[in-house]
C-alpha positions as CSV (number, residue, x, y, z in Angstrom):
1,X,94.7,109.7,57.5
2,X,94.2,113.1,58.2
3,X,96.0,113.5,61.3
4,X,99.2,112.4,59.2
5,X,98.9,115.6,57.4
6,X,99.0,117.4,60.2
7,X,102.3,115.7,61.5
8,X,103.3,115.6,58.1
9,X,103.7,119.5,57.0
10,X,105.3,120.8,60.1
11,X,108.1,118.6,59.6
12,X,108.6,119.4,55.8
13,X,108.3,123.3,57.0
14,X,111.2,122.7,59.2
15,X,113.6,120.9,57.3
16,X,112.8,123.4,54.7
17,X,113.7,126.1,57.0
18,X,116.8,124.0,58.1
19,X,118.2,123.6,54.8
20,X,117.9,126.8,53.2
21,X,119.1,128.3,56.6
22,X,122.8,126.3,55.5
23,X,122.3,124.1,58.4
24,X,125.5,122.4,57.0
25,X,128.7,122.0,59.4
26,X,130.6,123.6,56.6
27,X,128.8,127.1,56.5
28,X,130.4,128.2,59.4
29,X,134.2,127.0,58.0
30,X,133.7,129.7,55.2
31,X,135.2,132.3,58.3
32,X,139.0,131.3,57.7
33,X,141.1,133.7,57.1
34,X,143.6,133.5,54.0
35,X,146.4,132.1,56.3
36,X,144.4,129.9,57.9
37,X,143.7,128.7,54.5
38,X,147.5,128.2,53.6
39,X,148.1,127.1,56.8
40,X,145.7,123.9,56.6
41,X,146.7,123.4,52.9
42,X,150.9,122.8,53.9
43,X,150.2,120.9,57.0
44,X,148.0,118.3,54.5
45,X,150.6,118.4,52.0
46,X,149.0,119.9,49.5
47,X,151.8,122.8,49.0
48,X,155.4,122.2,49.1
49,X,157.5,124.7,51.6
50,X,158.6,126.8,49.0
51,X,154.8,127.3,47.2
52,X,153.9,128.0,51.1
53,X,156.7,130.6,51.8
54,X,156.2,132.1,48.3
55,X,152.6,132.3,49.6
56,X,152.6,133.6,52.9
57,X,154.6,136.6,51.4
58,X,152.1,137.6,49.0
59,X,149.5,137.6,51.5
60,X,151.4,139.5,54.1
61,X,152.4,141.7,51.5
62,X,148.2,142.8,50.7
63,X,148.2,143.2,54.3
């Protein structure tokens, strides 16, 4: 029984360190730029052409 311990914590200790790490796939998405952003969000249909031209501008415009 004891030996389970001993396999036991090490594991916890690393998913511990794995999660608060952000081991999730989506931590590393949060580098997008704002066009890349808009970009994504017209190809999916999110955003009609006009809401993305209207768009684009105002960010080229902070630019």
């Amino acid at each position: 029984m004891m030996m389970w311990w001993w396999i036991l914590i090490p594991v916890i200790l690393i998913l511990a360190i794995f999660l608060f790490r952000g081991g999730s796939p989506r931590s590393s998405k949060s580098k997008e730029n704002p066009m890349d952003i808009l970009d994504n969000r017209f190809a999916k249909g999110e955003i009609s052409k006009v809401e993305y031209e209207e768009q684009k501008r105002t960010i080229n415009s902070k630019n």
